[in-house]
The first five atom37 places (N, CA, C, CB, O) and aatype in JSON, in Angstrom:
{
  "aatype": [20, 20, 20, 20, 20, 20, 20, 20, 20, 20, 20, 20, 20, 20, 20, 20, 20, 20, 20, 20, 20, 20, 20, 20, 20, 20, 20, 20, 20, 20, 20, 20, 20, 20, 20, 20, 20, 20, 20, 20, 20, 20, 20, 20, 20, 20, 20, 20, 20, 20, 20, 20, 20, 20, 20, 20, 20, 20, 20, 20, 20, 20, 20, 20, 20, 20, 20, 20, 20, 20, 20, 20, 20, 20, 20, 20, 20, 20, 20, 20, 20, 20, 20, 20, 20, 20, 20, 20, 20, 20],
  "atom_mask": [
    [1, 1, 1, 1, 1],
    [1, 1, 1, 1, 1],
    [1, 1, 1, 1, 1],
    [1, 1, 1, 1, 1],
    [1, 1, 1, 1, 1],
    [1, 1, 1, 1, 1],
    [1, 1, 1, 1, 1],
    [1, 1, 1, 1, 1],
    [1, 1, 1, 1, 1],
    [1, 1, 1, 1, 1],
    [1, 1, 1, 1, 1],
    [1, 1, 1, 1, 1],
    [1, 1, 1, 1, 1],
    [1, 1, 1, 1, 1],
    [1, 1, 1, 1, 1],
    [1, 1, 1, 1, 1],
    [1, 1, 1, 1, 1],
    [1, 1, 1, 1, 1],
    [1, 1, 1, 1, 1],
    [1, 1, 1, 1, 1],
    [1, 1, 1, 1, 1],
    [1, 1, 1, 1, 1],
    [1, 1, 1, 1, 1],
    [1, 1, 1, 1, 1],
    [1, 1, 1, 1, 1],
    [1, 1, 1, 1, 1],
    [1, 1, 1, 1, 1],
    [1, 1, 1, 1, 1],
    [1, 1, 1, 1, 1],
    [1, 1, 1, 1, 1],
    [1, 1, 1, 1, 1],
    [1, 1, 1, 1, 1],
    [1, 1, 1, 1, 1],
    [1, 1, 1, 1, 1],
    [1, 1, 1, 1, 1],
    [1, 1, 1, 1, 1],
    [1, 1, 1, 1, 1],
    [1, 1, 1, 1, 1],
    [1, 1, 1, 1, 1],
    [1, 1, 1, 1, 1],
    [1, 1, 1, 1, 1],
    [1, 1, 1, 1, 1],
    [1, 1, 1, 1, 1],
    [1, 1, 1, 1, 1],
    [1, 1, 1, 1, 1],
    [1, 1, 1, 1, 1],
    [1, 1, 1, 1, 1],
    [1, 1, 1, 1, 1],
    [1, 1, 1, 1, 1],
    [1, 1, 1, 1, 1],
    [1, 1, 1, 1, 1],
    [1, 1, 1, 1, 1],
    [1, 1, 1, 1, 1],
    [1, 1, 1, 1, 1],
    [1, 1, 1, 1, 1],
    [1, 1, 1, 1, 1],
    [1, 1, 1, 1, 1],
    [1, 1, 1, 1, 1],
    [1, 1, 1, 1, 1],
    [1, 1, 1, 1, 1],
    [1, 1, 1, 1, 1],
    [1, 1, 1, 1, 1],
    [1, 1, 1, 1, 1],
    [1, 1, 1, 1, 1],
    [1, 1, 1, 1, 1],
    [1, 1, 1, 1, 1],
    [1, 1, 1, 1, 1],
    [1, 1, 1, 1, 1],
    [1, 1, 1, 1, 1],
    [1, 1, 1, 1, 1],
    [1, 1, 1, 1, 1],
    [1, 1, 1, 1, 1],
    [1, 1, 1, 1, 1],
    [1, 1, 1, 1, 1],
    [1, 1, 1, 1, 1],
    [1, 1, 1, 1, 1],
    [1, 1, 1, 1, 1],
    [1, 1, 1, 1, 1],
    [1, 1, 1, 1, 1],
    [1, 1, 1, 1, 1],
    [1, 1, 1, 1, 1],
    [1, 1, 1, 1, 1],
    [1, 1, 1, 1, 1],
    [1, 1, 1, 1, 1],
    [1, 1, 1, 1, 1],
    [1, 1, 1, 1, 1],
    [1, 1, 1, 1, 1],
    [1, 1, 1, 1, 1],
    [1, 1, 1, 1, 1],
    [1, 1, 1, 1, 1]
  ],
  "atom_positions": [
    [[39.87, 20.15, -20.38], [38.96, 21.23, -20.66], [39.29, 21.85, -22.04], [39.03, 22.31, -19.55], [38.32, 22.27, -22.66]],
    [[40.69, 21.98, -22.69], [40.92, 22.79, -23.46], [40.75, 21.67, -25.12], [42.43, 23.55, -22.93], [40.63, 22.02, -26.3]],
    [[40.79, 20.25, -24.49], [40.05, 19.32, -25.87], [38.79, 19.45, -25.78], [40.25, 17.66, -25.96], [38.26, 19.43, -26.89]],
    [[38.1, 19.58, -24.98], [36.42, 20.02, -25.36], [35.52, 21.08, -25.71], [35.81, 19.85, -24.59], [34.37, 21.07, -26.14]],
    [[36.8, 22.52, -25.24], [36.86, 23.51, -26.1], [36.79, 23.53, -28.14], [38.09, 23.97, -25.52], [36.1, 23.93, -29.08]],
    [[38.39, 22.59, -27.75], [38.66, 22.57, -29.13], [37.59, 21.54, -30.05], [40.22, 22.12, -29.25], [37.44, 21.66, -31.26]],
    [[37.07, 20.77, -29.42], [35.77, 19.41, -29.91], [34.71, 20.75, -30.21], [34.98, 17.82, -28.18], [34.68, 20.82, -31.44]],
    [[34.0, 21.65, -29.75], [32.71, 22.39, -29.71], [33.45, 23.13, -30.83], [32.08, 23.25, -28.2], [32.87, 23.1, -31.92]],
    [[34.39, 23.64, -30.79], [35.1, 24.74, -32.27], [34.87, 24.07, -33.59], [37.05, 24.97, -32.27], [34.29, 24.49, -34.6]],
    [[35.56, 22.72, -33.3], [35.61, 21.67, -34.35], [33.97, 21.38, -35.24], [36.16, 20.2, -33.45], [33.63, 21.25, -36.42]],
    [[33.2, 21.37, -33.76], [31.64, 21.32, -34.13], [31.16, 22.52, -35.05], [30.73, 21.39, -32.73], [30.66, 22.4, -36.17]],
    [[31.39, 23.65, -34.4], [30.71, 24.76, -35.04], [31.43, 25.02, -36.09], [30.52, 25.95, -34.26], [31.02, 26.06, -36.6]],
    [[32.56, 24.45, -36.83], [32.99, 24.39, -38.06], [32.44, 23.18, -38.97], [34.36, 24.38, -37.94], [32.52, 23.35, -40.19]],
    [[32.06, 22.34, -38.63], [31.04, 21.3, -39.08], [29.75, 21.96, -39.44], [30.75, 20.22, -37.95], [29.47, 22.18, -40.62]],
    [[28.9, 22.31, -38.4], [27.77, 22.49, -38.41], [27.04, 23.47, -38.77], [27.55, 22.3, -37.66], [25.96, 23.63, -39.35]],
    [[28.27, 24.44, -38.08], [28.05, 26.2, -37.73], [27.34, 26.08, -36.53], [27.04, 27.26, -38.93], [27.77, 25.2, -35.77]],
    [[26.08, 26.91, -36.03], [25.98, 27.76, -34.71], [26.68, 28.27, -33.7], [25.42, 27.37, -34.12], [27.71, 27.81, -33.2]],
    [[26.03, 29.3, -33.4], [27.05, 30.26, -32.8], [27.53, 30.18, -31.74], [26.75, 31.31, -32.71], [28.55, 30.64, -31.24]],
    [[25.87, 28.86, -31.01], [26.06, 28.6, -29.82], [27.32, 28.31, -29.49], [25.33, 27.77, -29.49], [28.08, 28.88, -28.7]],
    [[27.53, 27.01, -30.41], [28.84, 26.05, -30.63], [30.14, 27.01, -29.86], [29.19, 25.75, -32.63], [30.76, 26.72, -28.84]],
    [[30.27, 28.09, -30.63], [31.3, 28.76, -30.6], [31.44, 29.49, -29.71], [31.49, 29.28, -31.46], [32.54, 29.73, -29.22]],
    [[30.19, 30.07, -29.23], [30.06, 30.26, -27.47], [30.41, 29.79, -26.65], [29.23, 30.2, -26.91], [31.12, 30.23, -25.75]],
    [[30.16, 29.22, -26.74], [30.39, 27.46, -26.28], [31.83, 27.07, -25.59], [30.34, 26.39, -27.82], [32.34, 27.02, -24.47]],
    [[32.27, 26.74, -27.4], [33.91, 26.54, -27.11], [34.58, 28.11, -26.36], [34.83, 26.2, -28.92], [35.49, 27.91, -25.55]],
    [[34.17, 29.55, -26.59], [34.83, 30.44, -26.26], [34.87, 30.32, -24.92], [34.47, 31.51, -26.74], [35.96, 30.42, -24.36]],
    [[33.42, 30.04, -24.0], [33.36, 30.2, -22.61], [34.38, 28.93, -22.18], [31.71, 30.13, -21.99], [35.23, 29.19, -21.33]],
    [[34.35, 27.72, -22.68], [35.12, 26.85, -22.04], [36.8, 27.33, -22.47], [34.62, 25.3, -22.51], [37.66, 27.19, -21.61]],
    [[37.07, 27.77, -23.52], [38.58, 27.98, -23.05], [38.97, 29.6, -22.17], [39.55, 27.88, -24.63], [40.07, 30.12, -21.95]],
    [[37.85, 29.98, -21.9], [38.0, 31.23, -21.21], [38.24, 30.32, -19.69], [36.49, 32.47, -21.38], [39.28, 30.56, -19.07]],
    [[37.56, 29.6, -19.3], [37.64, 28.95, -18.0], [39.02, 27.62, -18.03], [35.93, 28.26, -17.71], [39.35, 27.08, -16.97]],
    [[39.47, 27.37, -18.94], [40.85, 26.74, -19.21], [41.56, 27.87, -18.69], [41.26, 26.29, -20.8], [42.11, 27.77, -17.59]],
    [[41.63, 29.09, -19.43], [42.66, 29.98, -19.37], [42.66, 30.29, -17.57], [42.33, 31.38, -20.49], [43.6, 30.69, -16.89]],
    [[41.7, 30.05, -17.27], [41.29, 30.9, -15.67], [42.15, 29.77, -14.79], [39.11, 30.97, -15.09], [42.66, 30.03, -13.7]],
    [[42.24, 28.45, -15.48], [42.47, 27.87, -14.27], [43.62, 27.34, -14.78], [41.44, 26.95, -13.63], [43.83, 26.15, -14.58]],
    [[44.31, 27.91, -15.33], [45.62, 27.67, -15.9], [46.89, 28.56, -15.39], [45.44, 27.86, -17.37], [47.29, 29.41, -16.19]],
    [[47.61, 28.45, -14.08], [48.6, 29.02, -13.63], [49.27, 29.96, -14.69], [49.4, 28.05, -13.13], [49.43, 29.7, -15.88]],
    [[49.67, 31.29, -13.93], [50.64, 32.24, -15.35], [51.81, 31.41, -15.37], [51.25, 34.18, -15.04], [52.14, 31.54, -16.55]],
    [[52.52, 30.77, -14.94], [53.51, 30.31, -15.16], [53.37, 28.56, -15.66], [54.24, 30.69, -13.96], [54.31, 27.77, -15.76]],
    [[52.52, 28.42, -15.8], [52.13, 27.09, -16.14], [52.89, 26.87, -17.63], [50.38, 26.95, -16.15], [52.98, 27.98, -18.16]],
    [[53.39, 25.93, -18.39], [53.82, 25.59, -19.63], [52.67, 25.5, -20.4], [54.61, 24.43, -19.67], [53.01, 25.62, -21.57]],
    [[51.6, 25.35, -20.32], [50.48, 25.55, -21.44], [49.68, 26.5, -21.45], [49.67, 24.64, -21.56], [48.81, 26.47, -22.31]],
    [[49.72, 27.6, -20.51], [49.44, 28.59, -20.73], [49.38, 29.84, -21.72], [49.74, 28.63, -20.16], [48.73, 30.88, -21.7]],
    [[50.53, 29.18, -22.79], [50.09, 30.3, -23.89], [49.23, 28.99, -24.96], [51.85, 31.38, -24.84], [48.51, 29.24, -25.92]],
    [[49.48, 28.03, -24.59], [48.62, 27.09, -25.43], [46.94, 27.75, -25.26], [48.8, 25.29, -24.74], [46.25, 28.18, -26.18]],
    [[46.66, 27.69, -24.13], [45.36, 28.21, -23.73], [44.73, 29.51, -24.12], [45.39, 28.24, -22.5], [43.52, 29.7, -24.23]],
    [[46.0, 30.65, -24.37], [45.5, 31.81, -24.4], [45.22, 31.88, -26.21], [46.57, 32.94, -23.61], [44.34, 32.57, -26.74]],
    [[46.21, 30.99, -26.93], [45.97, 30.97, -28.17], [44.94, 30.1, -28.86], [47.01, 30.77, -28.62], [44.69, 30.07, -30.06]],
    [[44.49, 29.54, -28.07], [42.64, 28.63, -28.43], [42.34, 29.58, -28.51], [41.5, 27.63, -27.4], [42.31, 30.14, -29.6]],
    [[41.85, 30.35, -26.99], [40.87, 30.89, -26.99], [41.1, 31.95, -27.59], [40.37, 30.96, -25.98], [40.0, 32.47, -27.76]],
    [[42.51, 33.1, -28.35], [42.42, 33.59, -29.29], [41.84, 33.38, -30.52], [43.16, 33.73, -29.35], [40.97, 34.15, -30.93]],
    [[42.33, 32.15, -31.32], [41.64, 31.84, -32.22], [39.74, 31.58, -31.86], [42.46, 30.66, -32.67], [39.09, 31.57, -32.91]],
    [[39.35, 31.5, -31.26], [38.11, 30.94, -31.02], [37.44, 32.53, -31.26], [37.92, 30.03, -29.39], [36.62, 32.97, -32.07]],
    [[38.21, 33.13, -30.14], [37.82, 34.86, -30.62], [37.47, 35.53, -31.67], [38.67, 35.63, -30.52], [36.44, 36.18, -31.88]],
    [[38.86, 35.24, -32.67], [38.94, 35.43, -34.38], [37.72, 34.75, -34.91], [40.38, 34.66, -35.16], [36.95, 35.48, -35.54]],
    [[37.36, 33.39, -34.76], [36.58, 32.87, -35.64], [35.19, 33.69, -35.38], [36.55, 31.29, -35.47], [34.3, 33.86, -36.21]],
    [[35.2, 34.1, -34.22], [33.52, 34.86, -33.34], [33.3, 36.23, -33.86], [33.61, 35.16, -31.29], [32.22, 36.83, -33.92]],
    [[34.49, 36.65, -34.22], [34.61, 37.79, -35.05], [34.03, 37.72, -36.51], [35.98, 38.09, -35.11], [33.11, 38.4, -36.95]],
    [[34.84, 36.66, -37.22], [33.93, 36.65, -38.39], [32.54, 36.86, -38.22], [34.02, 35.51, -39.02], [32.1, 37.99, -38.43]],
    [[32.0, 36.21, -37.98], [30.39, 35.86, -37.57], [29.65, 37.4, -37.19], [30.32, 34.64, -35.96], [28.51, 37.69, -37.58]],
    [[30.34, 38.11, -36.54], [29.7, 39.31, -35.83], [30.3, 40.65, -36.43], [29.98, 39.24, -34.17], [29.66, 41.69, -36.55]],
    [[31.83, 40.44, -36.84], [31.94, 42.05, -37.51], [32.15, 42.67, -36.04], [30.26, 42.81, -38.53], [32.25, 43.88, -36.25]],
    [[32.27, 42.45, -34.65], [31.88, 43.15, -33.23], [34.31, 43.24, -32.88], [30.27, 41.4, -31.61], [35.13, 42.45, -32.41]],
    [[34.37, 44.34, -33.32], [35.91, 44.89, -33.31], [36.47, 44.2, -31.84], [36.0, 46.88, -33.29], [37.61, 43.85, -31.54]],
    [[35.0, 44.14, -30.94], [36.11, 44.13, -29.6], [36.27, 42.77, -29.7], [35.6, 44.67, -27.9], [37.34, 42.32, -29.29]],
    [[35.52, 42.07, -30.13], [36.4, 40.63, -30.48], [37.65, 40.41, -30.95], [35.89, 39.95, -31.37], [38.39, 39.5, -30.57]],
    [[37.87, 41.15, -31.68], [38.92, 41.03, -32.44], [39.82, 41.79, -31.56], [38.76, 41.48, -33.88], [40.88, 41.2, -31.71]],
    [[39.95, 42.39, -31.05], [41.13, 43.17, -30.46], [41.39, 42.05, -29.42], [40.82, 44.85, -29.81], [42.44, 41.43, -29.3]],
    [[39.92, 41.85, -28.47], [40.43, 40.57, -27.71], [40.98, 39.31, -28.35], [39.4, 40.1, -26.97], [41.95, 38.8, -27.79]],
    [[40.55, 38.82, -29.3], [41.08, 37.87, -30.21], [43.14, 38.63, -30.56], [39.68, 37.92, -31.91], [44.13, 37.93, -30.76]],
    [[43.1, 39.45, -30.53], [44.87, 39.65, -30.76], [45.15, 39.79, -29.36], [45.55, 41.17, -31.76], [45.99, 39.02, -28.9]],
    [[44.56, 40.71, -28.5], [45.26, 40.7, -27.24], [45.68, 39.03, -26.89], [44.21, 41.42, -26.05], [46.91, 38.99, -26.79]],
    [[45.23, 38.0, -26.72], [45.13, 36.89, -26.24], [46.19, 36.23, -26.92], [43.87, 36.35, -26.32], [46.99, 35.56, -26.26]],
    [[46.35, 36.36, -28.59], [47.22, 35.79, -29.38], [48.74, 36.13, -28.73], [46.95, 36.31, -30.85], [49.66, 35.41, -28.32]],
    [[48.51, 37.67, -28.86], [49.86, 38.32, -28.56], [50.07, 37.68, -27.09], [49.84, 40.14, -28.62], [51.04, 36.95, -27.27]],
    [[49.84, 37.62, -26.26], [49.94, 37.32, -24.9], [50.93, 35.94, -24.88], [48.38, 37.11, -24.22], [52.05, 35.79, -24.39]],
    [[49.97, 34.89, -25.67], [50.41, 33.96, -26.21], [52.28, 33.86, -26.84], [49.35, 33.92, -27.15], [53.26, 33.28, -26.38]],
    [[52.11, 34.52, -27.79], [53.25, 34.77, -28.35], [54.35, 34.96, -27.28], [53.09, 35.88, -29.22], [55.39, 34.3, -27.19]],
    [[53.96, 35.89, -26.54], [55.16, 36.74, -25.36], [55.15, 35.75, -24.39], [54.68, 38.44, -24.53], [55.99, 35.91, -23.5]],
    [[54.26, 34.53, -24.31], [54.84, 33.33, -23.13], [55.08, 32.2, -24.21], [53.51, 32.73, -21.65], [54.67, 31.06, -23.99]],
    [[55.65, 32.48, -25.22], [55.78, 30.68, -25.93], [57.64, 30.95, -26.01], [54.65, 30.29, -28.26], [58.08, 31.88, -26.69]],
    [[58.61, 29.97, -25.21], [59.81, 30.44, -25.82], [60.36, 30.57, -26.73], [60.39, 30.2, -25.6], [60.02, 29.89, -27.71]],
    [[61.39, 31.42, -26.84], [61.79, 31.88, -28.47], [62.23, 30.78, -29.12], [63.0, 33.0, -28.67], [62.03, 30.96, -30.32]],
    [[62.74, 29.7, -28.91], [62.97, 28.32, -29.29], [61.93, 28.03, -30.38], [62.85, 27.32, -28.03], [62.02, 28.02, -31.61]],
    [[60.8, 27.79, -29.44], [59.8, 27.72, -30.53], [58.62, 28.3, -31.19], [59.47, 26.99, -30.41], [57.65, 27.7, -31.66]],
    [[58.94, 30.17, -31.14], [58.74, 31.18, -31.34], [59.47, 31.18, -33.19], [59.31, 32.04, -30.03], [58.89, 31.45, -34.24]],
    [[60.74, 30.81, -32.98], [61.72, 30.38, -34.32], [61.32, 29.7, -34.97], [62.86, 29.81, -34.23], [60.88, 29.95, -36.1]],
    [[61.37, 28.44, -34.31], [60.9, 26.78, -35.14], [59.88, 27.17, -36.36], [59.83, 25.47, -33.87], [59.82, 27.06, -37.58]],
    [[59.01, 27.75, -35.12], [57.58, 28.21, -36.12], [57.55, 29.43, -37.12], [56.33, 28.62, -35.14], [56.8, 29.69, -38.06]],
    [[58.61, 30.06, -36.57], [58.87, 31.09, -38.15], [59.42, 30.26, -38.99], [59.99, 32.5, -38.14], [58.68, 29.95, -39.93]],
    [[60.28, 29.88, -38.98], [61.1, 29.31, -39.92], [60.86, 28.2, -40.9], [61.98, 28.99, -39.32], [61.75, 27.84, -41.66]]
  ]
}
């Protein structure tokens, strides 16, 4: 679910429409749903569909995107371990 998310994102960066990005947002919203909290890809999921948020934001200027677009990131962040929380700073 969360590669056909990311395929429709991929699209609406090709193509544009918004649908697209609707699109991809509703499908990684339903990744995230059916993705255990304790699951190991679970912050993978929450950070699609963050980014997918961000990009929906551009497009609209609409704040609560964007706050949801960080809530989701951050969420993300606070389940990825610090291992590779580091890696990726560094």
């Amino acid at each position: 679910m969360r590669n056909l998310g990311s395929a429709l994102l991929s699209r609406h960066e090709h193509s544009g429409g918004v649908e697209r990005l609707d699109a991809a947002i509703e499908i990684h919203r339903q990744a995230l749903d059916a993705t255990p909290a304790e699951h190991a890809d679970r912050p993978t999921c929450l950070a699609l569909l963050g980014e997918a948020l961000h990009r929906r934001y551009h497009g609209s200027r609409d704040v609560a995107l964007l706050d949801e677009a960080i809530d989701m990131l951050r969420m993300a962040l606070s389940g990825t371990p610090p291992t590779i929380r580091n890696a990726a700073a560094g």
